[in-house]
MIKE-946328 format. One record per atom (N, C-alpha, C, CB): residue in one letter; atom name; x, y, z. Coordinates in steps of 0.1 Angstrom, whole numbers, plus 2048, in hexadecimal, padded with zeros to 3 digits. Glycine has a CB too. Layout:
@code: a	site: CA	px: X	py: Y	pz: Z
...
END
This chain:
@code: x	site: N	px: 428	py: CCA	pz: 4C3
@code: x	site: CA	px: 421	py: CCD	pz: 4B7
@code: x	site: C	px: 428	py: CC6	pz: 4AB
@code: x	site: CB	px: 422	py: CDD	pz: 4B4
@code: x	site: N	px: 434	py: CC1	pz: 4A8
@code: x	site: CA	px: 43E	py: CBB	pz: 49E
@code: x	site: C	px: 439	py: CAC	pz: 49E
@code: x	site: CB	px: 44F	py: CBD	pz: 4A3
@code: x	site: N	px: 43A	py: CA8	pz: 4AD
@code: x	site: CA	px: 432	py: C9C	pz: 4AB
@code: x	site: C	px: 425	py: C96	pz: 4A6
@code: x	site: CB	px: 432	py: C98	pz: 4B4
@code: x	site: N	px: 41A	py: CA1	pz: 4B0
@code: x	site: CA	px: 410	py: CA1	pz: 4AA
@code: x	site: C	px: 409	py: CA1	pz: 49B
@code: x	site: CB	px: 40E	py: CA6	pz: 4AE
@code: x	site: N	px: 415	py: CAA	pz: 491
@code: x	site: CA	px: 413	py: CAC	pz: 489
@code: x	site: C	px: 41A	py: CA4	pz: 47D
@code: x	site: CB	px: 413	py: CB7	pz: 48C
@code: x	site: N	px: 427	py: C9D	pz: 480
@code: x	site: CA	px: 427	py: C8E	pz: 47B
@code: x	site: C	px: 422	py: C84	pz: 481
@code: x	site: CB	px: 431	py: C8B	pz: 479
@code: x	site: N	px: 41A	py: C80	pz: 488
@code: x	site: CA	px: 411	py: C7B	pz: 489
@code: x	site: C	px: 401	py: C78	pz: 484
@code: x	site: CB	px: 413	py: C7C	pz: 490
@code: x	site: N	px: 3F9	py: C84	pz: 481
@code: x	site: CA	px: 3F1	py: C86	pz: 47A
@code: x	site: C	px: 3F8	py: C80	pz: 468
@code: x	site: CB	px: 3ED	py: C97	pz: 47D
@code: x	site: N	px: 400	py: C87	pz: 468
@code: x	site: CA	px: 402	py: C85	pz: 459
@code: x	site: C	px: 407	py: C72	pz: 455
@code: x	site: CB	px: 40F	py: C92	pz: 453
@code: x	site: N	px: 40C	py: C6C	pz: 460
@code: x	site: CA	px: 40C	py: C5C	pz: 461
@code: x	site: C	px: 400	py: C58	pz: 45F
@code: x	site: CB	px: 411	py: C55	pz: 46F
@code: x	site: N	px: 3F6	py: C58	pz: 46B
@code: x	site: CA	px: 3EE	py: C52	pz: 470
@code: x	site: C	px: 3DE	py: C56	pz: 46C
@code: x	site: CB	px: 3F2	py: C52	pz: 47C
@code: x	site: N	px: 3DC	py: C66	pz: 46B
@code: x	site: CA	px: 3D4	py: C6E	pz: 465
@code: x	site: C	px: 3CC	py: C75	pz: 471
@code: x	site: CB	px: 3CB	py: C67	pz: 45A
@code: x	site: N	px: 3C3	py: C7F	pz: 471
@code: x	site: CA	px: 3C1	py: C8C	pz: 47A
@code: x	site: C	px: 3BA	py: C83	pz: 484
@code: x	site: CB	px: 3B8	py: C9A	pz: 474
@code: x	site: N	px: 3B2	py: C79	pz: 482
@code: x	site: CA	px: 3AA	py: C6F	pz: 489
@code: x	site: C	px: 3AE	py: C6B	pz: 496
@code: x	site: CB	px: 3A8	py: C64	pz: 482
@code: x	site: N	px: 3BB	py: C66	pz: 496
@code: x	site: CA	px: 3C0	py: C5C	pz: 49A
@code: x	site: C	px: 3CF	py: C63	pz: 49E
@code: x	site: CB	px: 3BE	py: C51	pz: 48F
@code: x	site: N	px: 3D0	py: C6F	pz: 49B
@code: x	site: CA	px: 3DB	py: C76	pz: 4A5
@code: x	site: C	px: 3D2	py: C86	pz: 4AF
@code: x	site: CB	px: 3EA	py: C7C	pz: 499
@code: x	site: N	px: 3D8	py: C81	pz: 4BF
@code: x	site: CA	px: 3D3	py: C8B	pz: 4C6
@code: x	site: C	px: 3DE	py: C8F	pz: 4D2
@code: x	site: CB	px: 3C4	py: C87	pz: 4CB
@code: x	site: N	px: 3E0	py: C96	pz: 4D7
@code: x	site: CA	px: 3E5	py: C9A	pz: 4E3
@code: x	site: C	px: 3DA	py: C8E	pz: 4EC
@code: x	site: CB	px: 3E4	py: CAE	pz: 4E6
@code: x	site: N	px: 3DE	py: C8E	pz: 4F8
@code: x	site: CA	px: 3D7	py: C8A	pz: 507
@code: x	site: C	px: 3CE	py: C94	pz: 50D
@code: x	site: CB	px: 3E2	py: C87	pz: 511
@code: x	site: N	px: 3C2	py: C93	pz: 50D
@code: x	site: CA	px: 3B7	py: CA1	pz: 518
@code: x	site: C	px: 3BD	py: C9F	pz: 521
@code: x	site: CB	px: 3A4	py: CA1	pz: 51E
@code: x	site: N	px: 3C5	py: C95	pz: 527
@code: x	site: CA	px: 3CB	py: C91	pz: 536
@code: x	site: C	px: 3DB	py: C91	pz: 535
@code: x	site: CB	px: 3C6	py: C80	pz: 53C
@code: x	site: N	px: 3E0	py: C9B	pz: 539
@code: x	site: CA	px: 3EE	py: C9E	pz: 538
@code: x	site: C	px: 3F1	py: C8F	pz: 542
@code: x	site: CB	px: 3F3	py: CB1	pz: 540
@code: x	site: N	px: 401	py: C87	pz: 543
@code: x	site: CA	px: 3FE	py: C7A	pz: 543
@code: x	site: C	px: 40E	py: C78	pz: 548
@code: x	site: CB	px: 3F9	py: C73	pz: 534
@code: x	site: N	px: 40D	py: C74	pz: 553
@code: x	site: CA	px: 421	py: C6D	pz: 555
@code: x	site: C	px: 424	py: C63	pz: 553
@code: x	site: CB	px: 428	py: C6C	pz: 561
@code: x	site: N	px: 428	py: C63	pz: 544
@code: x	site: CA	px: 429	py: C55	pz: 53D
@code: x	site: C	px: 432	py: C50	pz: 542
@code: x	site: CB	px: 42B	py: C54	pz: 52F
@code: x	site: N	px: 440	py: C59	pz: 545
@code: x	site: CA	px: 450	py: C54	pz: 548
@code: x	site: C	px: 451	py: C5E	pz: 54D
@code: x	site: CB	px: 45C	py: C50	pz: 53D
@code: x	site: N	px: 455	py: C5E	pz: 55A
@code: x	site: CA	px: 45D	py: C6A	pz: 562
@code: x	site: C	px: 46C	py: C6D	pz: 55D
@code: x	site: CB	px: 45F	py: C68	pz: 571
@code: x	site: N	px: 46F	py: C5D	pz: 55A
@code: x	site: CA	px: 480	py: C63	pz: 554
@code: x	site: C	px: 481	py: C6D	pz: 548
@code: x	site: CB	px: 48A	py: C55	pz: 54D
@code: x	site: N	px: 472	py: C6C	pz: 53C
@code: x	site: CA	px: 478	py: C72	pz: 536
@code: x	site: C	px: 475	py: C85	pz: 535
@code: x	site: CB	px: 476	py: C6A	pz: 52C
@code: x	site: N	px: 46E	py: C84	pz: 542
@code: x	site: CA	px: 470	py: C97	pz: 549
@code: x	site: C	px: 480	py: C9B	pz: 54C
@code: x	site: CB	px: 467	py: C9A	pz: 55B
@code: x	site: N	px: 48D	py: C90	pz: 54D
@code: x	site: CA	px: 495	py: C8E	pz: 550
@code: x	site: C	px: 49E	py: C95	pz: 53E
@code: x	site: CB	px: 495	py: C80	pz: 558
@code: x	site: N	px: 49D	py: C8C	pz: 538
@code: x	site: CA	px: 49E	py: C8C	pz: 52A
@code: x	site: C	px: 49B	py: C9C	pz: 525
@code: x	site: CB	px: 493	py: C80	pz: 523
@code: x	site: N	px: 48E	py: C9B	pz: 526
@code: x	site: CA	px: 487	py: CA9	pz: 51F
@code: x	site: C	px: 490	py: CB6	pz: 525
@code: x	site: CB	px: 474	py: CAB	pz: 523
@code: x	site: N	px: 494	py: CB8	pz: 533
@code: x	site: CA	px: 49C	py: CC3	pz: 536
@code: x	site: C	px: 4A6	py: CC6	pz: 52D
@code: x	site: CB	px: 4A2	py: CC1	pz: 541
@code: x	site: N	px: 4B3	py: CBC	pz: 528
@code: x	site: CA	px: 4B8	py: CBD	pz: 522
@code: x	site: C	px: 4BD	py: CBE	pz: 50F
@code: x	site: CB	px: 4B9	py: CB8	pz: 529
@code: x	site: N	px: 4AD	py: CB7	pz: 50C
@code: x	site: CA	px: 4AA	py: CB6	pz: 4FE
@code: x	site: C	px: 49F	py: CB6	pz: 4FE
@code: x	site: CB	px: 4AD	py: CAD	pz: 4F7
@code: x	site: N	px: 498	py: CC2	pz: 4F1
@code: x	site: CA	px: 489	py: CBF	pz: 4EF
@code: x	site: C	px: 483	py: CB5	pz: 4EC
@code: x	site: CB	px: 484	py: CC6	pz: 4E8
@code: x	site: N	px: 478	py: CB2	pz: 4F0
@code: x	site: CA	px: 475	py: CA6	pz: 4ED
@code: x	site: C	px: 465	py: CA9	pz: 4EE
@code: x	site: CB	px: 47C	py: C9B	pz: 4F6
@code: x	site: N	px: 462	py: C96	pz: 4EA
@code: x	site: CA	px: 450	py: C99	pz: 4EB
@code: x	site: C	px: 449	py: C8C	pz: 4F5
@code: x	site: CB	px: 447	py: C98	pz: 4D9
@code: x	site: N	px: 441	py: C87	pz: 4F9
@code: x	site: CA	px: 441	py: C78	pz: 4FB
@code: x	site: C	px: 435	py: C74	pz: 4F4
@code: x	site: CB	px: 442	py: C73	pz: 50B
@code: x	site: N	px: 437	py: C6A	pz: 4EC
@code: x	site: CA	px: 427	py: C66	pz: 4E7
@code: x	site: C	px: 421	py: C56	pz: 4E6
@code: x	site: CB	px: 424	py: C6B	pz: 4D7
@code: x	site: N	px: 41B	py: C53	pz: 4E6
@code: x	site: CA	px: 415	py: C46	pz: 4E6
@code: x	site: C	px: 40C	py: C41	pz: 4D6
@code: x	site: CB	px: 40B	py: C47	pz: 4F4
@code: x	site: N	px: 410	py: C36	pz: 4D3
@code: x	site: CA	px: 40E	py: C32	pz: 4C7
@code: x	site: C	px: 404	py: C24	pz: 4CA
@code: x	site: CB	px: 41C	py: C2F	pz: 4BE
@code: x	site: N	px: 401	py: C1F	pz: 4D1
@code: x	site: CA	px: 3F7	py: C17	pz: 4D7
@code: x	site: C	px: 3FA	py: C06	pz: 4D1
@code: x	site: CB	px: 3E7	py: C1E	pz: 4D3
@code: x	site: N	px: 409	py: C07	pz: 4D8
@code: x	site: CA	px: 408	py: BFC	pz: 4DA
@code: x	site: C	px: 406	py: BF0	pz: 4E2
@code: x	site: CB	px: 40C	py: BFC	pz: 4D8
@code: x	site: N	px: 3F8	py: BEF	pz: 4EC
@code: x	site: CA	px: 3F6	py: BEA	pz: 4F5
@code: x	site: C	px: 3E9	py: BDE	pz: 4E6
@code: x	site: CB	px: 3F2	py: BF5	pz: 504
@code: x	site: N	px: 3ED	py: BD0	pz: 4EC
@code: x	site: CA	px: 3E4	py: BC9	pz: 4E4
@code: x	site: C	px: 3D7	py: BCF	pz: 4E2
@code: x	site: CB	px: 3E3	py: BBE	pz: 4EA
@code: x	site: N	px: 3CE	py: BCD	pz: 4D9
@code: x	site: CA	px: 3C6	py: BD1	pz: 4DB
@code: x	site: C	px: 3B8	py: BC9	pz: 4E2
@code: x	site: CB	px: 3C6	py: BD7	pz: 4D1
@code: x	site: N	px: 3BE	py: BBA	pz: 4E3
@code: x	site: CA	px: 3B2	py: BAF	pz: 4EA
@code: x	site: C	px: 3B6	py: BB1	pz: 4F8
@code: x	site: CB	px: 3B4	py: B9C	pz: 4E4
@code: x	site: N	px: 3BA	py: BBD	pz: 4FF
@code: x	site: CA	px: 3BA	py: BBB	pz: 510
@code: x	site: C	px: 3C6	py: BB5	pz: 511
@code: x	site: CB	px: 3AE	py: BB3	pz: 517
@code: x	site: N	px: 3CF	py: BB7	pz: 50E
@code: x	site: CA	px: 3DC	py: BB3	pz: 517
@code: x	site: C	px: 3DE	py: BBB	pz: 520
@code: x	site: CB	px: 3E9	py: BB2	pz: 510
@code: x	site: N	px: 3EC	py: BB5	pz: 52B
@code: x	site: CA	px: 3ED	py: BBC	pz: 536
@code: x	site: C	px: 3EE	py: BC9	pz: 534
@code: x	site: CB	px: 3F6	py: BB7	pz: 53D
@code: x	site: N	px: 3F1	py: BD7	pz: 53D
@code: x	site: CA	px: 3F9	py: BDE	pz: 53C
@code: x	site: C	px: 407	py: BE1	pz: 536
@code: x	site: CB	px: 3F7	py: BDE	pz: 542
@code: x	site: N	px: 410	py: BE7	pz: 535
@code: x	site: CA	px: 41A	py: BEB	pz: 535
@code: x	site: C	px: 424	py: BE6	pz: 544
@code: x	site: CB	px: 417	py: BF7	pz: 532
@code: x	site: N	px: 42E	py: BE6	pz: 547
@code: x	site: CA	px: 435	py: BE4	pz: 54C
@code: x	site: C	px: 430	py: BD7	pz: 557
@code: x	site: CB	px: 438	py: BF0	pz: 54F
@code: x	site: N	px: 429	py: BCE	pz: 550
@code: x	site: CA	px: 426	py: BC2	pz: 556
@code: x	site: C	px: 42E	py: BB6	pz: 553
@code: x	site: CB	px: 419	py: BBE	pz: 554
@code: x	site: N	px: 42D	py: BA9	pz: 553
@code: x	site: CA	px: 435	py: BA3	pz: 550
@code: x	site: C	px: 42D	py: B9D	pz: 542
@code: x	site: CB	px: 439	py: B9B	pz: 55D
@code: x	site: N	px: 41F	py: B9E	pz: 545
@code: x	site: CA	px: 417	py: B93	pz: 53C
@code: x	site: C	px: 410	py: BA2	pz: 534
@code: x	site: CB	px: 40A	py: B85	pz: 547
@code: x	site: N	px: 41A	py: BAC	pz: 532
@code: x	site: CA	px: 417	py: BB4	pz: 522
@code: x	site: C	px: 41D	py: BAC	pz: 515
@code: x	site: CB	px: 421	py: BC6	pz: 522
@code: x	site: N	px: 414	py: BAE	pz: 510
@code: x	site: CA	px: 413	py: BAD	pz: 500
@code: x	site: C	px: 417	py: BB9	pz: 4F3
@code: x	site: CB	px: 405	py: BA9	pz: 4FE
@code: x	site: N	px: 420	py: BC0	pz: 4F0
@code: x	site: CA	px: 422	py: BC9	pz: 4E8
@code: x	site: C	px: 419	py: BC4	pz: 4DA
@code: x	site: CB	px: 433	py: BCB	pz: 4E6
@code: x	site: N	px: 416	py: BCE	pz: 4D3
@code: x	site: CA	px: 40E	py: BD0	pz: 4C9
@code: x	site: C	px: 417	py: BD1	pz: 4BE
@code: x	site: CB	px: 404	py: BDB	pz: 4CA
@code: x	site: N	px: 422	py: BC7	pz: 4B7
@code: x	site: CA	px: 429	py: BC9	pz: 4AC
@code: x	site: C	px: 422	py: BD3	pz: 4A2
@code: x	site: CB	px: 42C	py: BBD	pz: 4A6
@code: x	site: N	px: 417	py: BD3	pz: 49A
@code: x	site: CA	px: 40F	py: BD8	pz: 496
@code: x	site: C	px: 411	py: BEA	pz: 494
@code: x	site: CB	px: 405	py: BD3	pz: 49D
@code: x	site: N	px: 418	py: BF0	pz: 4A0
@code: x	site: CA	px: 419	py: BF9	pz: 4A0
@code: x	site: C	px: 42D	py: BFF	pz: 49E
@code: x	site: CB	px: 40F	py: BFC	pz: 4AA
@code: x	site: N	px: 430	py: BF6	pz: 49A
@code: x	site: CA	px: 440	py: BF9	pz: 499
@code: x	site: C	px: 443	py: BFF	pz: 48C
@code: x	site: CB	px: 44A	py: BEB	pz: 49A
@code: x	site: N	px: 437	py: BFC	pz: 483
@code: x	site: CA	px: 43C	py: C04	pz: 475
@code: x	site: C	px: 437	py: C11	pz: 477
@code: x	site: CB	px: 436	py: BFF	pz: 465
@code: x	site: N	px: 42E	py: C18	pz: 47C
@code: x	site: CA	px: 429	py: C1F	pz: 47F
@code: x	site: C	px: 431	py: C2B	pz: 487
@code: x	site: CB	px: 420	py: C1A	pz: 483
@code: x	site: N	px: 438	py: C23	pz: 492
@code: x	site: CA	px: 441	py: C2D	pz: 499
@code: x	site: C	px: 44C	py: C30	pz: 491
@code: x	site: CB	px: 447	py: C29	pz: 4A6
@code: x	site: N	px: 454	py: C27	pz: 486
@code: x	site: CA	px: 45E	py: C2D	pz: 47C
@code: x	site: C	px: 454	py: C34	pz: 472
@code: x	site: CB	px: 467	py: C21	pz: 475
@code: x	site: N	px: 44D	py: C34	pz: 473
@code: x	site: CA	px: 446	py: C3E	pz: 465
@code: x	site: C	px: 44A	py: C48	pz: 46D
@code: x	site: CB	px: 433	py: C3F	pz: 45F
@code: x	site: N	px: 442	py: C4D	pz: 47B
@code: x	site: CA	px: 442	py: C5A	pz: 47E
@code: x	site: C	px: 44F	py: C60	pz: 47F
@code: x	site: CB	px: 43B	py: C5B	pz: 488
@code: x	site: N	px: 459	py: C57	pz: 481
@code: x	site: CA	px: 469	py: C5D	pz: 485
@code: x	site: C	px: 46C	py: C60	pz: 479
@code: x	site: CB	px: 475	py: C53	pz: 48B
@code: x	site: N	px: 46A	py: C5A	pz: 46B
@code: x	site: CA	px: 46C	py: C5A	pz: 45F
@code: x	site: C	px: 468	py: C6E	pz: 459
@code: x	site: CB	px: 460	py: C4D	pz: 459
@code: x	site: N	px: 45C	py: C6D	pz: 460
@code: x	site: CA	px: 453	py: C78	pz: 45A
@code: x	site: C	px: 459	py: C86	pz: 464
@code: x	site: CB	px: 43F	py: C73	pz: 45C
@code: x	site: N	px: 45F	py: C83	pz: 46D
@code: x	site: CA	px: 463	py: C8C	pz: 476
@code: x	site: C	px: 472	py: C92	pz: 471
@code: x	site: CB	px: 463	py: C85	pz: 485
@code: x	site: N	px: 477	py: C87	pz: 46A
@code: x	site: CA	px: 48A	py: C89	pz: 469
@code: x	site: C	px: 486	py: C90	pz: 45B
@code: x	site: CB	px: 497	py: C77	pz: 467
@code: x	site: N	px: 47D	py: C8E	pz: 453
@code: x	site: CA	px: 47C	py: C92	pz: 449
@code: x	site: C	px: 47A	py: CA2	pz: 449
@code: x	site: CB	px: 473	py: C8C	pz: 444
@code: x	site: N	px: 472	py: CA6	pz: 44D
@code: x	site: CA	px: 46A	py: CB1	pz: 44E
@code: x	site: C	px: 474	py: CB9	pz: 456
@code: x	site: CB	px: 45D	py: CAF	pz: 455
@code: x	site: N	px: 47A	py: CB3	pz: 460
@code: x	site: CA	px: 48B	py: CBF	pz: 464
@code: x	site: C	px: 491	py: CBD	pz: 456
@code: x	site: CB	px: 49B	py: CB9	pz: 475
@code: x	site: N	px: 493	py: CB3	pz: 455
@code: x	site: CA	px: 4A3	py: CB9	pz: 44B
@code: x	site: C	px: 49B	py: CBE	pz: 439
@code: x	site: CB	px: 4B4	py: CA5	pz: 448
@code: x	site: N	px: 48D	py: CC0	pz: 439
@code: x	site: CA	px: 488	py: CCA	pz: 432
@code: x	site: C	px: 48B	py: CDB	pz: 432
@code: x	site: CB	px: 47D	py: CC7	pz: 434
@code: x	site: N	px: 48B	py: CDA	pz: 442
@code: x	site: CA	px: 492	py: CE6	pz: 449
@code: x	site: C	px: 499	py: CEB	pz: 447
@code: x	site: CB	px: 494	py: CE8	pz: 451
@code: x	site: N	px: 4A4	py: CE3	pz: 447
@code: x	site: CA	px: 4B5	py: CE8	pz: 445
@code: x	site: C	px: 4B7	py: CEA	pz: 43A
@code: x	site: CB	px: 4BF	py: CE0	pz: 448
END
């Protein structure tokens, strides 16, 4: 919900959603989450002209979305230590 909800406020209600398809992005990080709460989300950086997949050799990352993932960390650190 924390994520989701700095995420909407980055990106706007449009364009942030949970998955209808619960999804095993990374098994390691079910490994992670035991120990620390956590969330896993995706910011869509896969090119958007059809590059390979992920974990291929001939992926292309989407720079495009790197300010976007520090906003949301931005908007997340904020909002805890509003808390405190």
């Amino acid at each position: 919900e924390e994520l989701l909800a700095a995420a909407r406020e980055v990106v706007g209600d449009e364009k942030a959603s949970f998955a209808e398809i619960p999804q095993m992005a990374s098994e390691d990080f079910s490994y992670l989450a035991r120990e620390v709460p956590g969330a896993y989300g995706f910011l869509g950086g896969q090119a958007p002209y059809g590059a390979s997949n992920l974990h291929n050799p001939q992926f292309d990352f989407d720079d495009r979305v790197l300010s976007t993932g520090a906003a949301l960390w931005v908007t997340i650190a904020r909002r805890r230590l509003a808390e405190s």
